[in-house]
C-alpha positions in Angstrom: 34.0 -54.1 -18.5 34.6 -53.7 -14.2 35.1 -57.3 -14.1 38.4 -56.7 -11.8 36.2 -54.5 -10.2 33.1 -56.5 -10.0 35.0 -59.3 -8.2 36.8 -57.3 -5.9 34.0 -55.5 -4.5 31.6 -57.9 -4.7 34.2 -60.0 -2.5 34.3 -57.1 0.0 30.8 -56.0 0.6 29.7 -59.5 1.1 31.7 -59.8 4.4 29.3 -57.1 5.5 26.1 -57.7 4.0 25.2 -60.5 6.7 26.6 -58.2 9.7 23.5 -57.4 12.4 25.0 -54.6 13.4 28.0 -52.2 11.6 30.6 -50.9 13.9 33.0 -48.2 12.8 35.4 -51.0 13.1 33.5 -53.3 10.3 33.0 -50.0 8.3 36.1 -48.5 8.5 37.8 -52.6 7.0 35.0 -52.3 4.2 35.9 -48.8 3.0 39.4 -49.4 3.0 38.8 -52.7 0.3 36.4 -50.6 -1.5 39.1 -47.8 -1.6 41.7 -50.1 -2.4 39.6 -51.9 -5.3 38.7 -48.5 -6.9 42.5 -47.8 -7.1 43.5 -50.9 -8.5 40.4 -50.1 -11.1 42.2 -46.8 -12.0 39.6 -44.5 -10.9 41.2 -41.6 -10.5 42.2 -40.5 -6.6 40.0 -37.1 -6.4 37.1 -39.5 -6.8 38.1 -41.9 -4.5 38.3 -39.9 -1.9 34.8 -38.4 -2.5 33.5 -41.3 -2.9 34.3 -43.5 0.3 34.0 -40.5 2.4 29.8 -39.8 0.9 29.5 -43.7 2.0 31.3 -43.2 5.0 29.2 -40.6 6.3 26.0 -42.3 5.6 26.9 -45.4 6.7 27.3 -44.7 10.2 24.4 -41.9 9.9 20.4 -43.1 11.3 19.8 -44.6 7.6 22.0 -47.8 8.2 22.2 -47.9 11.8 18.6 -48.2 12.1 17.9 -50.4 9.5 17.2 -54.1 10.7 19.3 -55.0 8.1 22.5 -53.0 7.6 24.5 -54.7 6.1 22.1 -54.6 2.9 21.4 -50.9 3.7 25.2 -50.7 3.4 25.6 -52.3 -0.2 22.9 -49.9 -1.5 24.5 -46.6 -0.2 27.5 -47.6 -1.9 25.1 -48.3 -5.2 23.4 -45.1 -4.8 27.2 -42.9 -4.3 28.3 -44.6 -7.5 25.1 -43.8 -9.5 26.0 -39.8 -7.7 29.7 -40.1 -9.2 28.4 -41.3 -12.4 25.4 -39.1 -13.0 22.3 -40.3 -11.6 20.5 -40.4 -14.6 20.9 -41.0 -18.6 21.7 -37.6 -20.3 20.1 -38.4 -23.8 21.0 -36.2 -26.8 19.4 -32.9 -27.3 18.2 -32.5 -30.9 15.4 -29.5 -30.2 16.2 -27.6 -32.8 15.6 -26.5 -36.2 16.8 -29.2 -38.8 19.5 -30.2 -39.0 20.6 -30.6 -35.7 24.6 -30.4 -35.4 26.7 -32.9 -33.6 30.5 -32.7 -33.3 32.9 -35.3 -32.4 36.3 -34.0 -30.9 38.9 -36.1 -29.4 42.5 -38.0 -29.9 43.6 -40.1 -32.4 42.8 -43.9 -32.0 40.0 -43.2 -29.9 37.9 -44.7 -32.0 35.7 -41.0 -33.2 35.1 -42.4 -36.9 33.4 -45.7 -36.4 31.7 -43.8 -33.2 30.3 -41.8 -35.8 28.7 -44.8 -37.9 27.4 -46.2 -35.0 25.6 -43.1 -33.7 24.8 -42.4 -36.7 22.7 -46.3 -36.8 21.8 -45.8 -33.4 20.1 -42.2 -34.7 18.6 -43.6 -38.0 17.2 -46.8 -36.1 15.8 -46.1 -33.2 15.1 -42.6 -32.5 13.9 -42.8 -36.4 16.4 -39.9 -37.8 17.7 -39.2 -41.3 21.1 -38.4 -41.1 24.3 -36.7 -42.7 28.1 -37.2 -41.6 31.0 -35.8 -42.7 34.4 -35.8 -42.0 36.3 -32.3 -41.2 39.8 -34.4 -40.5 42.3 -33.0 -43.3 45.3 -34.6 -42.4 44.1 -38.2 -43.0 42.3 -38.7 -46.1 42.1 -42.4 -45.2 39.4 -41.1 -42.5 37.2 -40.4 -45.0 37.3 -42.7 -47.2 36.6 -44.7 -43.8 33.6 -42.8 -42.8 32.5 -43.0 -47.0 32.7 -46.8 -46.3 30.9 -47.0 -43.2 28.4 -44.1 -43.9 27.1 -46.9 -47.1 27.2 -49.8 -44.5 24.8 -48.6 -42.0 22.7 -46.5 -44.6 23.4 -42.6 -44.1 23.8 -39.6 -46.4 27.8 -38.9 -46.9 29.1 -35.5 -47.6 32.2 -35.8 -49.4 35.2 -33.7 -48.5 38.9 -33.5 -49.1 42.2 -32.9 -47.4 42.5 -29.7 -49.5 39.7 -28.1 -48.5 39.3 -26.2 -45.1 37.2 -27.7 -42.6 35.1 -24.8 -41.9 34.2 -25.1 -45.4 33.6 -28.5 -45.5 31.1 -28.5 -42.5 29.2 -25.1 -43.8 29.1 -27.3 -46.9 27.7 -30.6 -45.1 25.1 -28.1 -43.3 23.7 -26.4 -46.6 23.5 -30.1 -48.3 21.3 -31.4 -45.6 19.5 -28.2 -44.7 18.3 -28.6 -48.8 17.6 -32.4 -48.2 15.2 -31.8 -44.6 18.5 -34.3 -43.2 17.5 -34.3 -39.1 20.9 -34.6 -38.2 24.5 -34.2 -39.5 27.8 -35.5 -37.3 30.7 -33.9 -37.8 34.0 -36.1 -37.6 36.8 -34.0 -36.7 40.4 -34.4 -36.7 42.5 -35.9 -34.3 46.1 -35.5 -33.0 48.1 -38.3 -31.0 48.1 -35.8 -27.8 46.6 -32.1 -26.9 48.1 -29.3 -28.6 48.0 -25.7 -29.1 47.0 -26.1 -32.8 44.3 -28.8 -32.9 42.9 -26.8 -30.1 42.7 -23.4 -32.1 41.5 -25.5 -34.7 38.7 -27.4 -33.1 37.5 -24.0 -31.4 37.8 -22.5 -34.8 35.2 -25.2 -36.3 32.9 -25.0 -33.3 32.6 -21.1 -33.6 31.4 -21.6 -37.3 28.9 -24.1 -36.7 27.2 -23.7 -33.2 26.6 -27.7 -33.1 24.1 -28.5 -30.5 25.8 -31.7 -28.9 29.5 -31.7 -28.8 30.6 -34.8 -27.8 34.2 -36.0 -26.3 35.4 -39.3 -27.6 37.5 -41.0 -25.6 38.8 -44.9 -24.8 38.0 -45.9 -21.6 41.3 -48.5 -21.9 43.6 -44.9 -20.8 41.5 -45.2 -17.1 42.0 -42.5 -15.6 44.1 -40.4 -18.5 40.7 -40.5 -20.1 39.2 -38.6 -17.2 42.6 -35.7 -17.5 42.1 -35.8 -21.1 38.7 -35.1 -20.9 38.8 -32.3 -18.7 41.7 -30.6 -21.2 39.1 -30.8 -24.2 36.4 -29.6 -21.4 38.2 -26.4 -20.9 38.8 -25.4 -24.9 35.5 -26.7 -26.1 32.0 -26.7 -24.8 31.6 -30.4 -24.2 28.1 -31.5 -23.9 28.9 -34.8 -23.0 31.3 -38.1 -23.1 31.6 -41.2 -25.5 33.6 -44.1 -23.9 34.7 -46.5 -25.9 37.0 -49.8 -26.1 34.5 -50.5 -22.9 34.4 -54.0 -23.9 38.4 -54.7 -23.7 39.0 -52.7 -20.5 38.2 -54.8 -17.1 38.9 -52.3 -15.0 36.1 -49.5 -15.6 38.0 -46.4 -14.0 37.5 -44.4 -16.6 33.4 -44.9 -16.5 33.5 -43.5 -12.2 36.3 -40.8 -13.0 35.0 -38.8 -15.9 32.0 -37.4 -14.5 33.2 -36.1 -11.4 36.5 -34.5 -13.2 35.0 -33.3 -16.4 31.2 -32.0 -14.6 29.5 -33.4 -18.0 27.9 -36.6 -18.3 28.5 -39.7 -20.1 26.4 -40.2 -22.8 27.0 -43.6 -24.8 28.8 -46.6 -24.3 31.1 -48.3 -27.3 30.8 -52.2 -26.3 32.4 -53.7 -29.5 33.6 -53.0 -33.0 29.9 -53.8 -34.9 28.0 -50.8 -35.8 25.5 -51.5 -33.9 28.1 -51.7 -30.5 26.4 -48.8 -29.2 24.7 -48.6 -25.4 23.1 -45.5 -24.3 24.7 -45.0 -20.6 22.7 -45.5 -17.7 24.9 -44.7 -14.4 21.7 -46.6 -12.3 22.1 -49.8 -14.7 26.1 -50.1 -14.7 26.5 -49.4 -10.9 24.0 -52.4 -10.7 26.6 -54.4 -12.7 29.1 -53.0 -10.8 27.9 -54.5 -7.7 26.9 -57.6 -9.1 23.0 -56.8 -9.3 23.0 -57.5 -13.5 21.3 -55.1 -15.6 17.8 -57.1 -16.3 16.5 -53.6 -18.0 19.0 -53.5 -20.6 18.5 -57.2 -21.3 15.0 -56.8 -22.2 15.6 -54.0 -24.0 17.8 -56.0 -26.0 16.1 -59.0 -26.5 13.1 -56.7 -27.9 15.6 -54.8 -30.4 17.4 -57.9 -31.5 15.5 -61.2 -31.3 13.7 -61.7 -34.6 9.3 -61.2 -33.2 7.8 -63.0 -36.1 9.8 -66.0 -35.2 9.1 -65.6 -31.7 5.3 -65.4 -31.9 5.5 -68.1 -34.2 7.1 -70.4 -31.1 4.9 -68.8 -29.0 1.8 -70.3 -31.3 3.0 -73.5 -31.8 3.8 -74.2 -28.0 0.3 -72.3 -26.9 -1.4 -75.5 -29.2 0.4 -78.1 -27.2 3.5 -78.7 -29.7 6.8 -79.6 -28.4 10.2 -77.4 -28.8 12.0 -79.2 -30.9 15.4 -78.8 -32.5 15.1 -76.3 -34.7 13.4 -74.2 -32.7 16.5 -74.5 -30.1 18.5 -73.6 -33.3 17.0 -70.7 -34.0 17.3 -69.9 -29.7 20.7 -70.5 -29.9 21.3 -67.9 -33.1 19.2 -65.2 -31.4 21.4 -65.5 -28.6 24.7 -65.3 -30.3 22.8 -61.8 -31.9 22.4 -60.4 -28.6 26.3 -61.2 -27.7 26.4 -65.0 -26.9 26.6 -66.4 -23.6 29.2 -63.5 -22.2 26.9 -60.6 -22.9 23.7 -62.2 -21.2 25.6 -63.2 -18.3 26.9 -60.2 -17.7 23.6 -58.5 -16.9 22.0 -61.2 -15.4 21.2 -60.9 -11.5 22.6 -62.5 -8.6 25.4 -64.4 -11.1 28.8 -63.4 -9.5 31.6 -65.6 -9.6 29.0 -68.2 -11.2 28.8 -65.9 -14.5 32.0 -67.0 -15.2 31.4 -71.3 -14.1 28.7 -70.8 -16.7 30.8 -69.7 -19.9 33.5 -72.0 -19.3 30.8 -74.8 -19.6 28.2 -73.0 -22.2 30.6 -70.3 -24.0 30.3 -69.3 -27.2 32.6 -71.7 -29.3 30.4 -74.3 -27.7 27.2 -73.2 -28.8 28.9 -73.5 -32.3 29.2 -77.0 -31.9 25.9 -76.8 -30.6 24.4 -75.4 -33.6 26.9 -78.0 -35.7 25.2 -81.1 -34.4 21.8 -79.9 -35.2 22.6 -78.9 -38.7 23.9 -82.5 -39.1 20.8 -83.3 -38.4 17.6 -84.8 -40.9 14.8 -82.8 -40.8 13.2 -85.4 -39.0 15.4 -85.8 -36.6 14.7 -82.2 -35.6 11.8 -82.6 -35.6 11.6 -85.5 -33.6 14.6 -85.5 -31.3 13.5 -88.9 -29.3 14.1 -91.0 -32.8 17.8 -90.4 -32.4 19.2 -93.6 -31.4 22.6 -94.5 -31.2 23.6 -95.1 -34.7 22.1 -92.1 -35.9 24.0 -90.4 -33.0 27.3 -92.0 -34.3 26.4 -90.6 -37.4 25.7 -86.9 -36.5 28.9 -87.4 -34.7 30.8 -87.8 -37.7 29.1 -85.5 -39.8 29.6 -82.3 -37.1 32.9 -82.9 -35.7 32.2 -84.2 -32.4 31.8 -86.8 -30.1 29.0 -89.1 -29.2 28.8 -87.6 -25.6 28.5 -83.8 -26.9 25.5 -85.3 -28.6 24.1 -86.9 -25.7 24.9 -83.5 -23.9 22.9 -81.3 -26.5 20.0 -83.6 -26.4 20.0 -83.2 -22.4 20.4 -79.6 -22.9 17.5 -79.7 -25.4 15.2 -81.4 -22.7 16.4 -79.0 -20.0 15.1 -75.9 -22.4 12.1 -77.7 -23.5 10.5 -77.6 -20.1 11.9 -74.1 -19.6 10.0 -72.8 -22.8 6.5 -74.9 -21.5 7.4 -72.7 -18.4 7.6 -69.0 -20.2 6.4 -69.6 -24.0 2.9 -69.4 -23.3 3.7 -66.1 -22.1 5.4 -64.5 -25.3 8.9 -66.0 -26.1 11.8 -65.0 -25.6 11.6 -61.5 -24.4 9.1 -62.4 -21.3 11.7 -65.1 -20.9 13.9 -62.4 -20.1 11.2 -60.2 -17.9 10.5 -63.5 -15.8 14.5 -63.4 -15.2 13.7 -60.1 -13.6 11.5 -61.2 -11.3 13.9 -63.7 -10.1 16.3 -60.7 -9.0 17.2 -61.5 -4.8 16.2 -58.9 -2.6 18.7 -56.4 -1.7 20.8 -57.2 -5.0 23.8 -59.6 -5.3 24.1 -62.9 -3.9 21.5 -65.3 -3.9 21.4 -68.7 -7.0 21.7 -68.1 -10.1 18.7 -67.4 -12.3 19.4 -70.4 -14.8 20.1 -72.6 -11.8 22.7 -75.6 -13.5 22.5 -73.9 -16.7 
């Protein structure tokens, strides 16, 4: 997501991050890229104009102009507007009430509501550590909830079951009684969707909220419509009391409109992210963290959190041990590296929240992506245990051999082994100080000041 975005502004403030001084000649070129990349991102033209006028204003106020360096003062009044137009802060969900708490889904068909359900419904049962109920209210396609029967088993949450002869009043007052006997935390109502806004989904939907006063009602909506997402948004806004925004499909739309356009038209915030079709694709949004992206900065927070959620701790203090008593890191342990990553979204999804990466980000994945960490992972699994263990004893017959046996050529051997060194003295570096996940806190610290620019955190990767 905002990659077309991310370039062209990133292209456009650098011009003026090294000026001494800003004129309203230099400010005035800069704000009409930035106004021109925000267009071409489909954020909708309200915001635009909001938006470059707030920068505009402060950019040639006392803040800037008296900054000895304003040009980087520049760059971060055009972070801090975009964390403004997206909502300062992460919303979270409010569940402060008696059990269960109700949360209701509303929005069009194919926006991706029923799997959004399943994943909150993880995301509730995993980390904030809530039982959970859903149910689906959606009549007219009984194929939803046999969908949300088979996704409810996969990520391990009570079902209610319903069908498309029943009214969906009923089926919700239903879902409610079930998990007010069974002390469920939470139930999340799917409701129905139509292929655009009408009079009678919108009776209907109003009908449903009247009935069961849900606490959170939340607007799902595919951030691939740009801008149409933002209109849409504020049609549901004005028939329903919308606490809030789901956008999903984030991970197939480069452009990113929809993520600076809702808030401002709609007036509620956006709560999650959908970055994939897994169940646990899922991101609570943080307008602070994907302004940073925006502009280039990464998102180092998110990252660690991540990397603490995701990588595997026992085998990471069990790397940590071993390299804290002097042993090397050998093979397998880069194995097992190279799986944690691809569980944290391979090479694409650490780059994109790394600091100061730019147009290197994508230098690095056409010469570490993801297909070639399967190779990667190939060569060592055609391996001997030895070998793994003691990657200097592969000579070159034994490299012709692992060759063979993974598909590849001698020179991609040669390469991993190189690689293998390279990481070896990076782990010696941040192992002794806890693995993986302080791997990614020392990334942190390598952040330039004032944001972009600045090498690459992995230097040559």
């Amino acid at each position: 997501m905002f990659e077309n975005l991310q370039d062209r502004l990133s292209g456009s403030l650098r011009k003026i991050t090294g000026q001494a001084r800003l004129t309203e000649d230099n400010i005035k070129d800069t704000l009409r890229e930035v106004r021109m990349a925000l267009l071409e991102a489909d954020v909708a033209l309200p915001v635009v104009k909001d938006f470059v006028e707030s920068v505009r204003q402060r950019a040639i106020g006392q803040e800037v102009q008296r900054s000895l360096t304003p040009g980087q003062v520049f760059v971060k009044v055009v972070q801090q507007e975009m964390e403004r137009v997206m909502g300062e802060a992460n919303t979270g969900l409010n569940l402060s009430v008696a059990p269960p708490a109700v949360i209701m889904m509303a929005g069009l068909q194919g926006a991706g509501k029923t799997t959004t359900v399943a994943k909150l419904a993880r995301f509730l049962k995993e980390r904030q550590k809530k039982s959970v109920m859903v149910v689906s209210a959606d009549i007219y396609r009984p194929a939803a909830i046999k969908q949300l029967e088979t996704l409810a088993n996969e990520v391990g949450v009570e079902f209610f079951p319903s069908s498309a002869d029943q009214d969906p009043v009923a089926i919700a007052e239903g879902a409610i009684s079930a998990a007010r006997k069974k002390h469920i935390d939470v139930v999340i109502l799917d409701t129905a969707g139509r292929l655009a806004i009408d009079e009678m989904m919108m009776g209907e939907i109003s009908r449903l909220h009247a009935a069961v006063k849900p606490i959170e009602t939340l607007f799902v909506v595919d951030a691939m419509t740009g801008q149409d997402a933002a209109n849409t948004a504020k049609a549901f806004n004005e028939a329903l009391p919308l606490t809030g925004v789901v956008l999903t499909k984030t991970d197939g739309d480069a452009r990113g409109g929809a993520a600076l356009s809702v808030r401002h038209i709609t007036g509620k915030p956006i709560k999650f992210l959908g970055v994939g079709e897994k169940s646990d694709a899922l991101e609570l949004f943080h307008p602070d963290r994907v302004a940073s992206r925006i502009l280039g900065m990464g998102d180092v927070l998110s990252l660690i959190e991540e990397a603490e959620r995701k990588l595997d701790q026992s085998k990471a203090e069990k790397l940590t041990k071993k390299i804290k008593k002097g042993k090397s890191f050998d093979l397998e342990d880069f194995r097992d590296q190279l799986q944690q990553m691809k569980s944290m979204g391979g090479i694409g999804g650490l780059m994109d929240k790394l600091p100061g990466m730019g147009q290197m980000a994508k230098v690095a994945q056409q010469q570490v992506n993801d297909k070639s960490m399967g190779q990667m992972e190939a060569i060592i699994c055609s391996m001997t245990s030895k070998e793994r263990r003691y990657p200097d004893t592969v000579n070159n017959s034994r490299k012709r051999r692992i060759a063979n046996g993974s598909g590849s050529q001698i020179q991609d051997v040669n390469r991993l082994l190189k690689q293998h060194k390279q990481m070896q003295k990076m782990m010696k570096k941040f192992g002794k100080k806890g693995g993986m996940a302080n791997m990614m806190r020392g990334l942190g610290g390598m952040m330039p000041p004032g944001g972009g620019g600045g090498q690459p955190p992995f230097g040559r990767m």
